[in-house]
N, CA, C and O atoms as CSV, one atom per row, in Angstrom:
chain,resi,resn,atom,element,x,y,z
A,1,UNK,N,N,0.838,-1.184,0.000
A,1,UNK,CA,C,0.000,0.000,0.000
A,1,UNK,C,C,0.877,1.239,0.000
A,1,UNK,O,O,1.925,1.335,0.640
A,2,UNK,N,N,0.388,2.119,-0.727
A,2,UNK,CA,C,1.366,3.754,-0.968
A,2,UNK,C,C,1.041,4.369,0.678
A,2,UNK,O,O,1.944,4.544,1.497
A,3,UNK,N,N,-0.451,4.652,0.959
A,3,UNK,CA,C,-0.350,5.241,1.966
A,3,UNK,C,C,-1.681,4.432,2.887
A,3,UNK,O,O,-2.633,3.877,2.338
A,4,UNK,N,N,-1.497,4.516,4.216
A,4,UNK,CA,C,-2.469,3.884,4.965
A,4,UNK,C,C,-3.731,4.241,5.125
A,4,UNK,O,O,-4.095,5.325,5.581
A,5,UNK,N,N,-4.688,3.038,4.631
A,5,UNK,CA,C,-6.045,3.476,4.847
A,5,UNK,C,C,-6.611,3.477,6.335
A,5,UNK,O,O,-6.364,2.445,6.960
A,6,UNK,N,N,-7.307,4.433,6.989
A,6,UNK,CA,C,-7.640,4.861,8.016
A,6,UNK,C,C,-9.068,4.026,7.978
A,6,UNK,O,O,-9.870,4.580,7.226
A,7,UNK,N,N,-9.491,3.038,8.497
A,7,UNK,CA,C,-10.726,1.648,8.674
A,7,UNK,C,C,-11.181,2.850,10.361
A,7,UNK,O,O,-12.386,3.000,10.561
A,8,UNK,N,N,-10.583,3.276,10.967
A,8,UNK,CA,C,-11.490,3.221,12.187
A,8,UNK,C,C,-10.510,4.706,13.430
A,8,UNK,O,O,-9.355,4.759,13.852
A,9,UNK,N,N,-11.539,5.505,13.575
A,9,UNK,CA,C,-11.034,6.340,14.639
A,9,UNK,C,C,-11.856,6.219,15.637
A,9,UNK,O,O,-12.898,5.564,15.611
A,10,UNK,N,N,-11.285,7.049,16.865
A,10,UNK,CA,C,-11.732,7.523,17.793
A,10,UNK,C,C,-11.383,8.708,19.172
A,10,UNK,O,O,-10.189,8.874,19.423
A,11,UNK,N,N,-12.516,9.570,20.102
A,11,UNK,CA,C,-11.327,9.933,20.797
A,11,UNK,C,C,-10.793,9.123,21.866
A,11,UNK,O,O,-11.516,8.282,22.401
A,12,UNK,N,N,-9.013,9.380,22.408
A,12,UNK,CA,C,-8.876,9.142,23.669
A,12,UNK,C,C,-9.560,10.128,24.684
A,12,UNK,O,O,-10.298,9.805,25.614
A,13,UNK,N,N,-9.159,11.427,24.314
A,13,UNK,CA,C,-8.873,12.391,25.022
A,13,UNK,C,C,-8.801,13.067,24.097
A,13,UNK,O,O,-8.569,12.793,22.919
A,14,UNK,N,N,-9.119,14.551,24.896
A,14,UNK,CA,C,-8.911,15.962,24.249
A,14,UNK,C,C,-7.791,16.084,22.748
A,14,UNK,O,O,-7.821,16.504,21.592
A,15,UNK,N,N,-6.819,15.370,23.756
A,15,UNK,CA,C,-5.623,15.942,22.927
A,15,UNK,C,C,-5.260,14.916,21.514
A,15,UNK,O,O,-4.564,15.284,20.568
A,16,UNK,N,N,-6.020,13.354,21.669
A,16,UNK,CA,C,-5.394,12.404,21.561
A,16,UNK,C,C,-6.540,11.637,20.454
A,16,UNK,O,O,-7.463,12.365,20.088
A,17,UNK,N,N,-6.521,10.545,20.040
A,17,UNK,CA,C,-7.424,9.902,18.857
A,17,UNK,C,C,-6.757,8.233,19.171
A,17,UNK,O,O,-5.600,8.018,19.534
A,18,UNK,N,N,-7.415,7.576,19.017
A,18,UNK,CA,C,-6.712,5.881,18.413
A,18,UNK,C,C,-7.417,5.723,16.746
A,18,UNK,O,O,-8.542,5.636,16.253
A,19,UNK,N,N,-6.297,5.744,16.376
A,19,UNK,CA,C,-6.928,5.240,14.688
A,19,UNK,C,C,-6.160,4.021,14.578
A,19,UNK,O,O,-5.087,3.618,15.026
A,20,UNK,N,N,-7.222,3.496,13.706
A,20,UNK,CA,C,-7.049,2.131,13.586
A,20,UNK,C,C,-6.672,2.316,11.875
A,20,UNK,O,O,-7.448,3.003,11.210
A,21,UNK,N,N,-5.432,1.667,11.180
A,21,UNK,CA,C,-5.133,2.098,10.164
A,21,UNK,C,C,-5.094,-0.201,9.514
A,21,UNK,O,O,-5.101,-1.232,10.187
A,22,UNK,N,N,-5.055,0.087,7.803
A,22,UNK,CA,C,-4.251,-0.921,7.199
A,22,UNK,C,C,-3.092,-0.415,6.430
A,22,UNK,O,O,-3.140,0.713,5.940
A,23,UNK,N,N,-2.266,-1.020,6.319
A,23,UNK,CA,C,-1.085,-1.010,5.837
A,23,UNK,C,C,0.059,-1.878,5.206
A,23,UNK,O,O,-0.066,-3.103,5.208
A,24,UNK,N,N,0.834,-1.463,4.830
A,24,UNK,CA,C,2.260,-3.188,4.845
A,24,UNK,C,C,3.386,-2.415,4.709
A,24,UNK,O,O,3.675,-1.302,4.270
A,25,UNK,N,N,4.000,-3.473,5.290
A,25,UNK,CA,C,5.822,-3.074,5.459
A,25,UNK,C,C,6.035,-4.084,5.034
A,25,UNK,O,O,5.328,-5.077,5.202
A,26,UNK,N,N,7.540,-4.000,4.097
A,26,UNK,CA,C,8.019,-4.905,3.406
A,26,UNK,C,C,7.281,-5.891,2.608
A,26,UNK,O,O,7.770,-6.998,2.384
A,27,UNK,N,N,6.043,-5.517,2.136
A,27,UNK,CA,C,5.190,-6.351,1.303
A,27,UNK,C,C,3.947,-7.018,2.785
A,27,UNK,O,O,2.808,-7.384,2.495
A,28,UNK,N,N,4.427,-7.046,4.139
A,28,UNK,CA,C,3.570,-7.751,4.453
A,28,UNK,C,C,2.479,-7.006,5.161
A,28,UNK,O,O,2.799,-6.149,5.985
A,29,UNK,N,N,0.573,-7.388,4.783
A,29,UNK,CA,C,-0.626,-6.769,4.976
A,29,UNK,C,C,0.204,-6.377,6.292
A,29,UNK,O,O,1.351,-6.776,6.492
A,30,UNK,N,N,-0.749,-5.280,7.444
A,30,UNK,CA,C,-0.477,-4.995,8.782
A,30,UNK,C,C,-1.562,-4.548,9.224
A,30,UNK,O,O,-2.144,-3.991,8.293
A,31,UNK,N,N,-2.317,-4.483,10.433
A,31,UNK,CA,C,-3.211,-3.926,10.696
A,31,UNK,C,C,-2.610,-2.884,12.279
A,31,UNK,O,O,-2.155,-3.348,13.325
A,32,UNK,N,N,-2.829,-1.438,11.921
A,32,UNK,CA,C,-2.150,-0.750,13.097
A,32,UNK,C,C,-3.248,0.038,13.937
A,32,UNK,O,O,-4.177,0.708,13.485
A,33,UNK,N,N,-2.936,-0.188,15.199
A,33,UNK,CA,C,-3.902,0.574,16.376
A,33,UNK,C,C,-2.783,1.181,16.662
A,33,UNK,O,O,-1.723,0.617,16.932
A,34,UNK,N,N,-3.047,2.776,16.597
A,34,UNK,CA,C,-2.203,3.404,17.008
A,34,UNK,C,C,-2.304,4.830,17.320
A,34,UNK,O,O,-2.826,5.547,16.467
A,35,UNK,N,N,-1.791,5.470,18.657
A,35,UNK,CA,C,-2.418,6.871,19.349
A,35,UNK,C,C,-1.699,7.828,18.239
A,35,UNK,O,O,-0.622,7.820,17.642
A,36,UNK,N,N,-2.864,8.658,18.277
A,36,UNK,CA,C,-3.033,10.340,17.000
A,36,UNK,C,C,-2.737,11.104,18.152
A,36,UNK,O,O,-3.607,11.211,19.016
A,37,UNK,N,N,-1.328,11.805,18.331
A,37,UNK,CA,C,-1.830,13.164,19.249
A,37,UNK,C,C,-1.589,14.553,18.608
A,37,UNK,O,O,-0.857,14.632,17.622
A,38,UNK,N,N,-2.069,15.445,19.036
A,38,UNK,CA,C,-2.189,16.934,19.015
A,38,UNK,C,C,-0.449,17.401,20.215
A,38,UNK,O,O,-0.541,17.274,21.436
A,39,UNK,N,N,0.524,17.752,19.744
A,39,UNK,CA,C,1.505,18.278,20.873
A,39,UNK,C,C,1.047,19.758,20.577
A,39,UNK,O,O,2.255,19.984,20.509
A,40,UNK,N,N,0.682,20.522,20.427
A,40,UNK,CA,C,0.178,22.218,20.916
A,40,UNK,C,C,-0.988,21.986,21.124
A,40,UNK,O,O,-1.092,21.354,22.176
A,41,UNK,N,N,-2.283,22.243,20.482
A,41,UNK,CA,C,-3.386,22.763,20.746
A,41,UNK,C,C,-4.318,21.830,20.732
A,41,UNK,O,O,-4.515,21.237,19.672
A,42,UNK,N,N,-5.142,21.477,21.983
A,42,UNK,CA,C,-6.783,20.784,21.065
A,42,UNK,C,C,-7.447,21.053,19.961
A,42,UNK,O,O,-8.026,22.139,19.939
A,43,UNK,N,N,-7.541,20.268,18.899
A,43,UNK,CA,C,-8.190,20.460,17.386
A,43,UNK,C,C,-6.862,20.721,16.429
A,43,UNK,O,O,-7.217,21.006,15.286
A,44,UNK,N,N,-5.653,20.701,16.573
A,44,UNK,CA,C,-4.575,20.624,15.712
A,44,UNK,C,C,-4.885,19.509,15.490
A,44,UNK,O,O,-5.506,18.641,16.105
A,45,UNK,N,N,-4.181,19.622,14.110
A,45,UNK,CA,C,-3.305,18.362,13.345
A,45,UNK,C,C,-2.564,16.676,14.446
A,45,UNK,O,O,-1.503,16.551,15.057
A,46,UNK,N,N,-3.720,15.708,14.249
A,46,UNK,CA,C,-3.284,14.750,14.581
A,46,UNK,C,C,-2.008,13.937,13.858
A,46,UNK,O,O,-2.011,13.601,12.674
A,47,UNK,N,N,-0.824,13.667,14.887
A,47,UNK,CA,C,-0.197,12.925,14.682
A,47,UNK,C,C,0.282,11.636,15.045
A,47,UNK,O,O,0.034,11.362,16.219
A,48,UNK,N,N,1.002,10.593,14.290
A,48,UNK,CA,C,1.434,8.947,15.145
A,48,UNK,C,C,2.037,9.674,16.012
A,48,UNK,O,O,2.398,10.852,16.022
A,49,UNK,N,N,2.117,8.601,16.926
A,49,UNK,CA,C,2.670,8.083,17.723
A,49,UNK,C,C,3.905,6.621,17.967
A,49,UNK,O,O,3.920,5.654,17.206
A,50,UNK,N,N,4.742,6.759,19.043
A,50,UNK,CA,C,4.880,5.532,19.476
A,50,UNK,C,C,4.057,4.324,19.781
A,50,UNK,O,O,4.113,3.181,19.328
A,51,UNK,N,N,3.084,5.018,20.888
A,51,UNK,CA,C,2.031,4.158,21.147
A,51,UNK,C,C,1.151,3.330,20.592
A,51,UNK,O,O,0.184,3.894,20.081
A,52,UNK,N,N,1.187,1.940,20.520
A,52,UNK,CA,C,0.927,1.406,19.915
A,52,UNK,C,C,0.716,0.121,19.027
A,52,UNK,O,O,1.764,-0.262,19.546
A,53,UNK,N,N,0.375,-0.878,18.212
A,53,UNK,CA,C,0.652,-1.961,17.783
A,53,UNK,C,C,0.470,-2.225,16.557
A,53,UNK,O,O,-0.424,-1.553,16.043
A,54,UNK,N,N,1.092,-3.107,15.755
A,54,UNK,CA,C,1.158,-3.314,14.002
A,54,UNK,C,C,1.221,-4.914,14.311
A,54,UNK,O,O,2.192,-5.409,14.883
A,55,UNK,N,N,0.294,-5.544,13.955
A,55,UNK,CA,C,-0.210,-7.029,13.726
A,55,UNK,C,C,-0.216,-7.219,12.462
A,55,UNK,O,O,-0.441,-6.250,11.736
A,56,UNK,N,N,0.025,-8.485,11.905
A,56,UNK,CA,C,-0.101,-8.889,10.939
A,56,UNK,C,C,-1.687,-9.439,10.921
A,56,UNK,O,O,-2.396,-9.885,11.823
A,57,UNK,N,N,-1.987,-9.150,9.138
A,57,UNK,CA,C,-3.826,-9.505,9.558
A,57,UNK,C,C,-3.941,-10.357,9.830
A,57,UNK,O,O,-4.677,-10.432,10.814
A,58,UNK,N,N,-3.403,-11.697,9.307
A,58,UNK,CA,C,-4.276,-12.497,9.689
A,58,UNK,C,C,-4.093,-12.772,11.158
A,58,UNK,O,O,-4.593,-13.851,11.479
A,59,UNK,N,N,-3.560,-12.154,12.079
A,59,UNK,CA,C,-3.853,-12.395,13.896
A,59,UNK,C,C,-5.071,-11.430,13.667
A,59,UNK,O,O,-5.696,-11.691,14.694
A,60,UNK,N,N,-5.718,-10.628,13.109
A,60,UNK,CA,C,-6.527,-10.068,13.527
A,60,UNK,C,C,-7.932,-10.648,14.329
A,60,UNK,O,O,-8.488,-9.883,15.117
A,61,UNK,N,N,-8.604,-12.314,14.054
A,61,UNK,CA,C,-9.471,-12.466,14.478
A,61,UNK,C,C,-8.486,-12.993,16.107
A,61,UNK,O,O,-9.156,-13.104,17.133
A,62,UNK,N,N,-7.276,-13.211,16.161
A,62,UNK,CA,C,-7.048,-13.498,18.003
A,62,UNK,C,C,-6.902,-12.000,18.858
A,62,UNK,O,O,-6.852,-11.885,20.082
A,63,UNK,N,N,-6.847,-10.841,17.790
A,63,UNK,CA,C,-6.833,-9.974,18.653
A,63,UNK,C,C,-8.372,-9.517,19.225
A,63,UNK,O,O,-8.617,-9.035,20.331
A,64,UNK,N,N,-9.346,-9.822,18.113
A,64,UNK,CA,C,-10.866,-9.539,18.345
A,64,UNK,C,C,-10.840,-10.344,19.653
A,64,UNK,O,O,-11.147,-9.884,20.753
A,65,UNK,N,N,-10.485,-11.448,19.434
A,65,UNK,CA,C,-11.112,-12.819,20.612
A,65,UNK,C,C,-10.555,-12.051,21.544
A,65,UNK,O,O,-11.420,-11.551,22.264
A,66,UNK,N,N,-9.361,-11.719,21.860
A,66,UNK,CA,C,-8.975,-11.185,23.116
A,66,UNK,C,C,-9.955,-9.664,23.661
A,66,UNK,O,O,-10.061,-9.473,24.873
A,67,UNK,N,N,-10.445,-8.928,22.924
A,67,UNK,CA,C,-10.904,-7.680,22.915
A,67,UNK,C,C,-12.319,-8.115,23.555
A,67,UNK,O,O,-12.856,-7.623,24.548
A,68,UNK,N,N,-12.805,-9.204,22.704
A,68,UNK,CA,C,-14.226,-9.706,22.922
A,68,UNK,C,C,-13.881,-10.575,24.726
A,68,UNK,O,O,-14.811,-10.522,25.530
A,69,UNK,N,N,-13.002,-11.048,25.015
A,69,UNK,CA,C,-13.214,-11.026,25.954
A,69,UNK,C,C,-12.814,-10.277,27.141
A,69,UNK,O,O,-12.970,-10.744,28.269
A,70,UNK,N,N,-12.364,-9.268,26.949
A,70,UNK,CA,C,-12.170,-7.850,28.041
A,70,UNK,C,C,-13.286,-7.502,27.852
A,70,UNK,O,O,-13.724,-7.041,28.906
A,71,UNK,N,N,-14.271,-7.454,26.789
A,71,UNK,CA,C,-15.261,-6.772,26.941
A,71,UNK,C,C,-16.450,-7.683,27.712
A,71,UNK,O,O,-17.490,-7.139,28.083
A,72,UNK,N,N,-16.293,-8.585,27.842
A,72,UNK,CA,C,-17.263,-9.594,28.110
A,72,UNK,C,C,-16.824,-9.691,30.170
A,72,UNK,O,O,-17.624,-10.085,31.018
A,73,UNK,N,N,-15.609,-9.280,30.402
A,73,UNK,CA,C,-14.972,-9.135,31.907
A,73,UNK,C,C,-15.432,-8.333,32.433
A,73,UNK,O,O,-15.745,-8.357,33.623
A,74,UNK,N,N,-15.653,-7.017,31.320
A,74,UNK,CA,C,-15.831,-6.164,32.284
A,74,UNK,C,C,-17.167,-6.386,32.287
A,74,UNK,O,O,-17.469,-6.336,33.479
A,75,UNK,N,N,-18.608,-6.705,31.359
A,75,UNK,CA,C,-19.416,-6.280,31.624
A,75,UNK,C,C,-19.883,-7.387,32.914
A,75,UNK,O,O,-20.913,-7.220,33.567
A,76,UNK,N,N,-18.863,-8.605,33.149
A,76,UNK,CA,C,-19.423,-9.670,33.828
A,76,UNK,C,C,-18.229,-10.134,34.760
A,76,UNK,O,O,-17.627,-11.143,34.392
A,77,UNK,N,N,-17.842,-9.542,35.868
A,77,UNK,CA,C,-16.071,-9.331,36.633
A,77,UNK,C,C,-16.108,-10.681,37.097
A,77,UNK,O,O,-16.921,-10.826,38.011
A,78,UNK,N,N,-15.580,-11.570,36.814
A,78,UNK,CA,C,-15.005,-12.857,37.430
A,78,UNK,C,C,-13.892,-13.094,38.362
A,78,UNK,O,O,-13.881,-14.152,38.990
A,79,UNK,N,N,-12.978,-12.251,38.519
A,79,UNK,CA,C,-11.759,-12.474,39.296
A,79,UNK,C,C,-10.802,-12.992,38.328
A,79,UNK,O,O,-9.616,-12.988,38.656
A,80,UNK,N,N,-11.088,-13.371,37.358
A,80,UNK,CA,C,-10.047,-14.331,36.828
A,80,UNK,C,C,-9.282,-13.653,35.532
A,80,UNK,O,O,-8.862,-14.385,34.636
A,81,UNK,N,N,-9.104,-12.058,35.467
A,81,UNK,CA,C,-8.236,-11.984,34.257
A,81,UNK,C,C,-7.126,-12.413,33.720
A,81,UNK,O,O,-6.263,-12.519,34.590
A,82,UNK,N,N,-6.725,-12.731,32.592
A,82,UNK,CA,C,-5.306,-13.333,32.162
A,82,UNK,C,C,-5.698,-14.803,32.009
A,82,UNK,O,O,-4.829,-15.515,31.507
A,83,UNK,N,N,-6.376,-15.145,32.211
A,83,UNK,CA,C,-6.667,-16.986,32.278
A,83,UNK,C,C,-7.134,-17.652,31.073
A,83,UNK,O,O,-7.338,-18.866,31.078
């Protein structure tokens, strides 16, 4: 890919965004979650960050499974995270 397609934003914070981008390095697909911040003003120009992760797609459905179940912890607290 020339430049990364942007699949998904959001805010953190004032200053801050998580966009969810596709991409590839060295030929291989990537899927990146990664923090947009503003360093001067709220409503500037979002930029990357460090923060962040670049998966290869096809982990993408173990990262859902993992997501799907933080979300499923919190709405239902077991004691047992990490397990």
């Amino acid at each position: 890919m020339s430049d990364p397609l942007i699949v998904g934003r959001f805010a953190k914070n004032s200053m801050e965004d998580v966009v969810v981008t596709l991409d590839s390095f060295r030929n291989i697909p990537l899927i990146d979650v990664r923090v947009y911040a503003s360093f001067t003003t709220p409503g500037d120009e979002r930029k990357p960050t460090k923060k962040g992760i670049s998966i290869k797609r096809e982990l993408l459905p173990s990262l859902i499974e993992a997501l799907q179940a933080a979300s499923a912890e919190i709405a239902n607290p077991t004691g047992r995270a990490g397990q």
